[in-house]
Every structure is written in structure tokens, then in C-alpha cells.
C-alpha positions in Angstrom: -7.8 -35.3 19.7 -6.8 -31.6 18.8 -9.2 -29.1 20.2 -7.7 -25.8 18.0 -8.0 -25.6 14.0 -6.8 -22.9 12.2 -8.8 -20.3 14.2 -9.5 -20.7 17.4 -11.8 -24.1 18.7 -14.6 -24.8 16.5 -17.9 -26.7 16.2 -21.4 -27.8 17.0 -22.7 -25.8 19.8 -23.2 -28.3 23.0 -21.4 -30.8 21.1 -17.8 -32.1 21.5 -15.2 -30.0 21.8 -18.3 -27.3 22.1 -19.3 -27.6 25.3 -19.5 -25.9 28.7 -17.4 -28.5 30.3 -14.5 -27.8 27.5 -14.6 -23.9 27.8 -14.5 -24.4 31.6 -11.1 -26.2 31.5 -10.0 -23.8 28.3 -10.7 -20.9 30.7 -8.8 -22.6 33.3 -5.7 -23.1 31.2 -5.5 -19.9 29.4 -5.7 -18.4 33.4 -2.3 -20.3 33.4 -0.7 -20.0 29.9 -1.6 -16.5 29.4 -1.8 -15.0 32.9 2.2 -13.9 32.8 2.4 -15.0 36.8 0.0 -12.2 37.8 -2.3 -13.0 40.9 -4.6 -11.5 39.2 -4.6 -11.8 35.7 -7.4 -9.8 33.6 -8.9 -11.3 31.0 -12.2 -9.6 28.7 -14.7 -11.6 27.1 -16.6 -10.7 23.8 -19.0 -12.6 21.8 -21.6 -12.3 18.8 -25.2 -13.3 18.9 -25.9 -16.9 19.4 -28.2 -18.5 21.8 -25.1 -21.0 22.6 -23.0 -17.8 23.6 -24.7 -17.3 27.1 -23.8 -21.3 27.6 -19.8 -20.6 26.4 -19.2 -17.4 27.9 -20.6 -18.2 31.4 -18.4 -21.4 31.2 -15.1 -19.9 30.2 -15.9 -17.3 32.8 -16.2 -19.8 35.4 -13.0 -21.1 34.6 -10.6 -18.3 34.5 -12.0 -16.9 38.1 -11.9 -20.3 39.8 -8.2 -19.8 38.8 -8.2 -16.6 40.3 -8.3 -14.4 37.1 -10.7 -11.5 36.7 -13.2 -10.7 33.7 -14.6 -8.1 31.8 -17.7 -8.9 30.2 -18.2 -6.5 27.2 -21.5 -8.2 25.6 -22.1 -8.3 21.9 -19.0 -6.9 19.6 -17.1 -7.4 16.6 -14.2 -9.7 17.2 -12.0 -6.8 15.9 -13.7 -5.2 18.5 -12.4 -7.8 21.4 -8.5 -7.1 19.6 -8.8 -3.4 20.0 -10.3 -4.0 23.7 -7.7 -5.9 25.1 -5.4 -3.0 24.3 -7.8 -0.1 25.9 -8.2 -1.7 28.9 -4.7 -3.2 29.0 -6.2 -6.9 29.8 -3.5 -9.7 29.6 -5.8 -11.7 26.9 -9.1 -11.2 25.0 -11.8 -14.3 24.4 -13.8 -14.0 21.4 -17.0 -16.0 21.8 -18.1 -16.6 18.2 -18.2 -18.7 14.8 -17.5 -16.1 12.5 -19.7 -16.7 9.6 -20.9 -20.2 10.3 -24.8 -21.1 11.3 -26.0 -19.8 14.4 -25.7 -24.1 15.6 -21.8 -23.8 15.7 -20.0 -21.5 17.6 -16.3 -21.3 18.2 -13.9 -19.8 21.1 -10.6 -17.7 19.9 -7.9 -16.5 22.3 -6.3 -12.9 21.6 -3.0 -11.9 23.2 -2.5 -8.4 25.2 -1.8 -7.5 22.0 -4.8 -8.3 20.7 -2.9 -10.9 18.4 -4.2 -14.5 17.3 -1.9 -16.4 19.7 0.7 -18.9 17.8 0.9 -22.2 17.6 3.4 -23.2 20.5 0.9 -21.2 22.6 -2.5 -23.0 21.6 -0.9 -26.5 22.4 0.4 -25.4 25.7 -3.5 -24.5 26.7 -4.5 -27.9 24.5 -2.2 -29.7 26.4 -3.1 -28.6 30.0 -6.7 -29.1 28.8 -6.4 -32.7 27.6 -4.3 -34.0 29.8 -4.4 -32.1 33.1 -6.5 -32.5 36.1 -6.3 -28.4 36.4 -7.3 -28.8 39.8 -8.1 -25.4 41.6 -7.8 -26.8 45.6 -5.2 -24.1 45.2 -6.8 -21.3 44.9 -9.5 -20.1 47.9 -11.0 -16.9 49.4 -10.0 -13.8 48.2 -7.8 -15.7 45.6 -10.9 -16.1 43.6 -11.3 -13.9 40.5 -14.4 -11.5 40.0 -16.3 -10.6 36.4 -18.0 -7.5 36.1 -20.2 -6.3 32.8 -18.4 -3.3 30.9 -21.2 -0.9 30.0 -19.1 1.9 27.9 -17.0 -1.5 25.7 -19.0 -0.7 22.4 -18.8 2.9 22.8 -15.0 2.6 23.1 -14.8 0.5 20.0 -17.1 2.9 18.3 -15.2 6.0 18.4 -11.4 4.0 17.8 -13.5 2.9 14.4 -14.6 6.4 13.6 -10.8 7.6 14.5 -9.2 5.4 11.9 -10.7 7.8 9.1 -10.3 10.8 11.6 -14.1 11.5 12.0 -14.3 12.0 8.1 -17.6 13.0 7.5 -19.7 11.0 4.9 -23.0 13.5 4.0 -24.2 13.0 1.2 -24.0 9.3 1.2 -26.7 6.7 1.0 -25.2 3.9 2.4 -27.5 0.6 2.7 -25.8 -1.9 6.2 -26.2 -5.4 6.2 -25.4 -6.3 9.3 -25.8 -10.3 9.7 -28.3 -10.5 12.3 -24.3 -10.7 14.2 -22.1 -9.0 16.8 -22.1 -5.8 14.5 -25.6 -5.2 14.6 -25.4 -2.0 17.3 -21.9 -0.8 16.3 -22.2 -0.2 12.6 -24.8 1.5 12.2 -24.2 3.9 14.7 -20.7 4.6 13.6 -22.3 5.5 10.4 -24.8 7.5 11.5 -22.7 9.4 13.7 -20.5 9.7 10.7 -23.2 11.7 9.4 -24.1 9.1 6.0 -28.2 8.2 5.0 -28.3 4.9 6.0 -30.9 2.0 5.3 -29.9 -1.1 7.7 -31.2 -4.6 7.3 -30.3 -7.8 8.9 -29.9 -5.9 12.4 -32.4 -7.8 14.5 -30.6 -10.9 15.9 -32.6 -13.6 18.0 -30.4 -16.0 18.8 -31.2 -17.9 15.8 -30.9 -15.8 12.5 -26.8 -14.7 12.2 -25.7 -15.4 9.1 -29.0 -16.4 7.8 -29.9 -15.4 4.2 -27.8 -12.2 5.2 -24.2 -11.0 5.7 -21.4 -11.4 3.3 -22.2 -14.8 2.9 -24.6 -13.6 1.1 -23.9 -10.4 -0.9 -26.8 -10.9 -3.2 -29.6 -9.7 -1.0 -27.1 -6.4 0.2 -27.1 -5.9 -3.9 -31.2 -6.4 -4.4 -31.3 -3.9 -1.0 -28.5 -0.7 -3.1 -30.5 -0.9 -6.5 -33.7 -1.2 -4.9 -33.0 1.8 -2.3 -31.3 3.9 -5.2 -28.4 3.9 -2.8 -24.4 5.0 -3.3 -23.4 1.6 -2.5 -23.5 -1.2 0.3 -21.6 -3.0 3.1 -22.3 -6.4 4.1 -20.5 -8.3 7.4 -20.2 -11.5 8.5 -21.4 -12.9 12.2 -18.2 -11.3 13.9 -17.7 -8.5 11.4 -14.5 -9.9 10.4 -15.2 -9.7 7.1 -16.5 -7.4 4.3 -17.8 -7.3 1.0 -19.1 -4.1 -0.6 -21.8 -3.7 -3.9 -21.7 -0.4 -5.7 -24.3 2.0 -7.0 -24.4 -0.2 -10.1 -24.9 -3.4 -8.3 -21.5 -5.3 -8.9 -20.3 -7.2 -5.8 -16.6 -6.2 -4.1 -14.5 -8.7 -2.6 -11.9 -8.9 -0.1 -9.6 -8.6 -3.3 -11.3 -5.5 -5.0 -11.3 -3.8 -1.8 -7.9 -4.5 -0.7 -7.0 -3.4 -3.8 -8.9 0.0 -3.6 -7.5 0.4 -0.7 -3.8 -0.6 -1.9 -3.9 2.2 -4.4 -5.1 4.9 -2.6 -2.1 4.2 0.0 0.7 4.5 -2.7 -0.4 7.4 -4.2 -0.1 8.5 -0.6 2.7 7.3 0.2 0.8 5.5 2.8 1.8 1.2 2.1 4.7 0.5 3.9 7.3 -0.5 1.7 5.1 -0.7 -1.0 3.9 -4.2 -0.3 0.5 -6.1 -0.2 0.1 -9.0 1.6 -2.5 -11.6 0.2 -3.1 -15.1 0.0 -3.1 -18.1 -2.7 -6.7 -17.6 -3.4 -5.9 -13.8 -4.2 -7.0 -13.4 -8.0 -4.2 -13.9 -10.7 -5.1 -10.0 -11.6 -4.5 -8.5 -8.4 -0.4 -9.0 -8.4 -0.5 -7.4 -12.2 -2.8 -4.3 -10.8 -0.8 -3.8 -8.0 2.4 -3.7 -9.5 1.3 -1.1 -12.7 1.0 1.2 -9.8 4.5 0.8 -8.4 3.6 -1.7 -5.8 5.0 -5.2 -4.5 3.1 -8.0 -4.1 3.3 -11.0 -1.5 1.6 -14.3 -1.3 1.0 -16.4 1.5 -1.3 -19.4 2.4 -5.2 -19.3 3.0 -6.1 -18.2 5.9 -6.1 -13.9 8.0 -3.5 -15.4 11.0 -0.5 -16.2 7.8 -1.6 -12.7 6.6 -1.2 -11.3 9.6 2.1 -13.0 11.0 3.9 -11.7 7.1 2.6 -8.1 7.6 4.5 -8.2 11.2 7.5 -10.2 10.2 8.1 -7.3 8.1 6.6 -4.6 9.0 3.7 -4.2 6.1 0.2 -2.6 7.2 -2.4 -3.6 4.8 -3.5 -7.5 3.7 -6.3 -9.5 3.2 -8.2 -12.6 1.3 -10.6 -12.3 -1.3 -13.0 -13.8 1.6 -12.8 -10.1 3.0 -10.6 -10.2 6.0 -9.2 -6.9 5.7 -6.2 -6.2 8.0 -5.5 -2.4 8.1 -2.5 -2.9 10.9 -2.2 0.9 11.3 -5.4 0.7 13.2 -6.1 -2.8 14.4 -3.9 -5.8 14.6 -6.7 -8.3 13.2 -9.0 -8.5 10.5 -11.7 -5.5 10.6 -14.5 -5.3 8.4 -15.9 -1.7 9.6 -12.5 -0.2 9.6 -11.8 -1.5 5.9 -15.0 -0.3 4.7 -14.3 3.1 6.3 -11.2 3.6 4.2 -12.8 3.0 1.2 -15.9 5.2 2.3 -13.1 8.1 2.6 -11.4 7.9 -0.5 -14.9 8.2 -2.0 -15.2 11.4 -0.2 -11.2 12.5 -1.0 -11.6 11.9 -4.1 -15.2 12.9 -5.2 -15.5 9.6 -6.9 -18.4 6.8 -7.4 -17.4 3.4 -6.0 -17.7 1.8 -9.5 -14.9 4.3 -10.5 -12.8 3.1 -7.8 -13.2 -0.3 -8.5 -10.0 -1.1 -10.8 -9.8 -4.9 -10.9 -10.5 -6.8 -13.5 -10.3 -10.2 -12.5 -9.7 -13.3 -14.5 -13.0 -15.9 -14.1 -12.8 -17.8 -10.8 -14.9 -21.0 -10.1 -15.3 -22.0 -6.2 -17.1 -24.9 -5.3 -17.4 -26.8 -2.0 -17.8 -29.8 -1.5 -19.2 -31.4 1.5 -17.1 -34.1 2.7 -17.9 -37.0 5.9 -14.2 -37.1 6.9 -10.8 -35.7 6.0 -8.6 -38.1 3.9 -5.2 -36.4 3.1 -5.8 -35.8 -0.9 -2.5 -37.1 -1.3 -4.0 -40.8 -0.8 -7.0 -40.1 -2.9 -5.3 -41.6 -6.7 -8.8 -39.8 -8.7 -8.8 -36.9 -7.1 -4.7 -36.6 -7.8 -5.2 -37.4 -11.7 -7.6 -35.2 -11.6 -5.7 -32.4 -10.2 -2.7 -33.4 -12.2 -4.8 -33.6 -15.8 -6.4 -29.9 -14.6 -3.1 -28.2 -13.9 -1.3 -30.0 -17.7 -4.8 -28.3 -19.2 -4.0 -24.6 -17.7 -0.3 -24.7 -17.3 0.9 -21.0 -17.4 -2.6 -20.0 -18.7 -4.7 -20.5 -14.5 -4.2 -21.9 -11.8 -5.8 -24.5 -9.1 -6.0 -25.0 -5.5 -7.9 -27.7 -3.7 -7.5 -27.8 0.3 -10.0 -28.6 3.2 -11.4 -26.2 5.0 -10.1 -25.9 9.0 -13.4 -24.9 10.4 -15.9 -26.7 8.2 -15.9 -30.6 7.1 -15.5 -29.2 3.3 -13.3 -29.4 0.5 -12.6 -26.3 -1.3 -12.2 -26.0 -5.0 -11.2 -22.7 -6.7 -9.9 -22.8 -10.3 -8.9 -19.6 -12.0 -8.4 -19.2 -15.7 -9.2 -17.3 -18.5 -11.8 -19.4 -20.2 -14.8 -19.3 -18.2 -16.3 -22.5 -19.4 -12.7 -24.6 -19.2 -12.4 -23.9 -15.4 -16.1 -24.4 -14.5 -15.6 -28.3 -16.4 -12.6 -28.6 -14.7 -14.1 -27.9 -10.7 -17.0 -30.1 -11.5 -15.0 -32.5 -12.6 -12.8 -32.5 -9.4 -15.6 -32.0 -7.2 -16.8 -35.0 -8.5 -14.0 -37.6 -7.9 -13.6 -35.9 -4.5 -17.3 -36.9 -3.5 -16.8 -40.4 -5.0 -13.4 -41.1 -3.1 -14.4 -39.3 0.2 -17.9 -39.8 0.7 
């Protein structure tokens, strides 16, 4: 049974493969796989705010020092934060303890590399394999050979002032800024890089108890971070997820901003700069038809990948390109951190809004085509190939749109669901034409 999906190990808390006794042995093999024949290989551990975090990162802990590795123990930050750690404090590998934007029940355990990089494939199954199917016996290893963990007090206070440094202190008086911080691992760091930034801010969603990340808050949820900017009068909003991966935005006007509308802020402001390396934007198949056609009006290039930040991320350093994302809001800004960061994307835009003298609204170029998502909640994973209905139905959708929309159905890799995004320019067309998928899938999977 594979223990990695497409980012990181994922699932119920205290269930299969979410248990202590599984991060035990996955700290035991990433001491081996990632400890580049050190004695004494360092690793740091970060983590958001679930109850099931103490359980996870006391377990994996326990593991990498019985194979003689030592930890650092930074507490509570973004998982950007845990990528831009492993670089200050030049560990060999970073642990993220965290399920992004999942319920506070799940919880999930990625691996960074010393250079604070989602480690590959090859790498994963080496520490799957040694997990699975090795005794990982530690008889070995006695005495003074055992690692040691010690808490790092100053870890969000170093992440803080690498955030601020990405926009070069830019000051933001004169903004009222409302934070919604997800009751997640963001909840200390934002708003005090804001207010040290110097903006008004109103935060909500910052009082986590173990129990409440993600809940009715968070970018999951953008429609109480929009009720929160019209009610407060505010400039405009910023909304995280659980690990502050993502962002979405809402201007003064209440409209909701995407991982594609900021990306594509963002995009802009850089060629006019001369900032995008070689002109190019990387983004994903679920990337909005309009994006491609914005991007290239203003003398930029264009490059689609598959779903999902780690394919964003391994085109942007393939060849050399520093800015990507996915309407989902991972952001990667690779001048300033190698992974997905939601405070650091939201800071550029917050500066060409100072540059520039301009509302967010005015910023906001993209005019999408309509988009219909639905999920479906499916009991097991069937290869769609084998599923006749659904294939009709997929084949009789994409004769209907042609050149005209487009559609992508896929299961998710952390979640037992079926995503459904159609994309056309009728509004009522591709609506009828998701429902009607979404329904064959729930009679042929279910």
C-alpha cells in the first residue's frame, strides 16, 4: 500500500497510514534517505495547529534521534515557512507537520530537501520502501550516537523578517487590510508582518484550538473574508489556508481573487519591470482559458502543466522561470522562496498597490470565461477509464464545447473526490454539463 500521494502522506489523524507508529518509522527512514552519511544529520520540524500535531511531531521526532539525527523544533509556521527554515539554519531536510487546508481530523506529513524543495519521486519511494518493508532496526545506534531535539525560540521571527524582505520593508500606511488567517499555522506570523509593515489591520480567524483550522474560515472559504472588507470599509482582504500555502484576495468592492487573478497581477507588474524571467508564466490545466490570452497581450509566454504546485514548481526550475501558480492559490514567487507562499504573494501584490497608487479592483485585469467546479464525493477510486457512463459522458461534453471550453475530470490525491471543472462561455451550457457528469460518476462509483 503506497503511503505518499501527490503531497506528502495524507489522511485521518490516528488512522492508517496517520499514526504515531508510521511517522516513527518515516522519521527513521528519512534519518537514512536524507541524512547524506552525516553522523549527525539535522533535521527541523514545523507544523500548523491541530490537536493531532503534538501526536505526529513527537513521533517523527522519536524516530529521526533514535537514528542518531538531531531536531529543531520550530512550533507553529507556515509550511513556506519550514522551506525557507531549512535554508537559514542549513538543516539537511525540513518536516512539515500539516494537512494544508483539510479538516482539523486529517493531518498529513511532507518532507522538504536542504533546499527546501518537495523531494521527487525516486526519493519518496526509497523512504516508502525502507518504511514498508524494513525492520529499521536501531541496535546500531547507542550512547552518544543518539540524536537530541531542542525547541527554536527566534524560527517565526526569522521567517517574519525573510517575508517582509521579499518586498524590501515596503511600507503599506494607509492601508486597511482585513487577515483571515484560518484558525492555521499563520495565525502569529501574518498579522505581525503586517503590522510591522505599518497597514490598519482587522484579523479574524486567528484563534486556533486544536479544532477550528479551516473551519468556516480561510481560503476555503473567501466569502466570509468578503462579508469581513465591505463590512469593515476596508482596502481589500487576504485569506490563507491551514499552512498558508495558499491565497486568495477580495477587493474594496467585494470581488473574490484567485490564484489565477493574482498570479496574473503579479505577472504583469513583473514584465513591465522587466522582472519574469524569460517572460514566462507557469500554470496548470485548471488555469482559466483567459489567463494565456491576458498574458500574452502584454508580451508574455505562457506554460501549462498538470494540477498540482510540485509540476509547477519542477517546470519553473527545469528552466529557470520565477513566478507560477494554480487558480487554487499556490503562488510560487521562486525569487524568494522555493515553494508555494501565500504571505509572500500577497505582499507583492500589496506593493504594486503602493507603486502604483492604484485600488486593487484596478489591478485586477482578468476577465475570465465562466468556470463550473464540482466535487464529487467518491467511496473508492475506479480508473475513469473503466467507468463506460462517465466516458460518454465526457466524450458527449467535449463534441458539445469543441474549440468553444474545455473539461477536466481527475481525482483528487489527497481527498477521496472527483473533481469536475468545466469552462466555457455559456454559463448555463457548462453548469448542465458538470451536473450531468457528476451524476454518472456518483451512479458508477458509488
Amino acid at each position: 500500500m503506497k503511503l505518499f500521494g501527490t503531497d506528502g502522506v495524507r489522511g485521518l489523524a490516528n488512522v492508517y497510514p496517520i499514526t504515531a507508529e508510521v511517522a516513527l518509522k518515516l522519521g527513521k527512514a528519512a534519518a537514512i534517505v536524507l541524512s547524506k552519511n552525516k553522523n549527525k544529520p539535522l533535521f527541523l520540524i514545523g507544523k500548523d495547529t491541530r490537536r493531532s500535531c503534538y501526536m505526529l511531531e513527537n513521533a517523527l521526532t522519536a524516530g529521526l534521534t533514535s537514528m542518531g539525527a538531531d531536531v529543531l523544533l520550530v512550533g507553529p509556521v507556515p509550511t513556506p515557512g519550514v522551506a525557507h527554515l531549512v535554508r537559514s539554519f542549513a538543516a539537511d531536510a525540513g518536516i512539515m507537520v500539516s494537512a494544508s487546508h483539510n479538516p482539523y481530523s486529517h493531518n498529513g506529513i511532507k518532507f522538504f530537501d536542504s533546499k527546501g524543495l518537495k523531494l521527487p519521486d525516486e526519493i519518496e519511494e526509497k523512504i516508502e520502501n525502507l518504511v514498508l518493508n524494513n525492520p529499521l532496526s536501531t541496535d546500531h545506534i547507542t550512547g552518544e550516537g543518539i540524536g537530541k531535539a531542542k525547541r527554536i525560540d527566534d524560527a517565526q521571527g526569522r521567517y517574519i523578517e525573510f517575508v517582509k524582505s521579499s518586498i524590501q520593508n515596503t511600507k503599506l500606511k494607509g492601508l486597511k487590510i482585513v487577515l483571515d488567517c484560518a484558525n492555521g499555522a499563520a495565525y502569529k506570523v501574518a498579522p505581525q508582518i503586517l503590522r510591522e509593515l505599518g497597514a490598519e489591520l482587522i484579523v479574524i480567524n486567528n484563534n486556533p484550538n486544536g479544532l477550528n483550522i479551516n473551519l468556516d474560515s480561510g481560503a476555503l472559504h473567501p466569502n466570509v473574508l468578503k462579508t469581513a472588507v465591505l463590512g469593515h470599509n476596508a482596502d481589500l482582504g487576504l485569506t490563507l489556508d491551514g499552512d498558508a500555502d495558499r491565497i486568495y484576495m477580495v477587493d474594496e468592492k467585494g470581488k473574490i481573487l484567485d490564484g489565477d487573478d493574482i498570479t496574473a497581477i503579479i505577472a504583469i507588474d513583473y514584465l513591465k519591470k522587466g522582472k519574469l524571467k524569460n517572460k514566462t508564466v507557469v500554470m496548470t490545466e485548471y488555469t482559466n482559458l483567459a489567463f494565456k490570452k491576458l498574458i500574452e497581450s502584454n508580451g508574455g509566454k505562457f506554460v501549462k502543466v498538470l494540477n498540482g504546485d510540485r509540476y509547477v514548481i519542477e517546470e519553473m526550475l527545469k528552466h529557470d522561470y520565477n513566478l507560477g501558480g494554480e487558480y487554487s492559490g499556490h503562488i510560487i514567487v521562486s525569487d524568494y522562496n522555493s515553494t508555494g507562499d501565500g504571505l509572500i504573494a500577497g505582499l507583492q501584490v500589496l506593493k504594486i498597490i503602493k507603486e502604483q497608487n492604484k485600488k486593487l479592483s484596478e489591478l485586477s485585469s482578468l476577465e475570465k470565461f465562466p468556470q463550473e467546479l464540482i466535487s464529487v464525493n467518491v467511496t473508492k477510486k475506479t480508473p475513469l477509464s473503466k467507468l463506460s457512463n462517465v466516458q460518454k459522458a465526457i466524450k458527449n461534453a467535449n463534441n458539445i464545447l469543441k474549440e468553444n471550453g474545455r473539461l477536466l475530470v481527475r481525482y483528487s490525491g489527497t481527498e477521496n473526490v472527483c473533481r469536475i471543472m468545466v469552462e466555457g462561455k455559456n454559463k448555463e451550457l457548462i453548469k448542465k454539463i458538470a451536473n450531468d457528469i457528476a451524476t454518472e460518476i456518483k451512479k458508477e462509483v458509488n
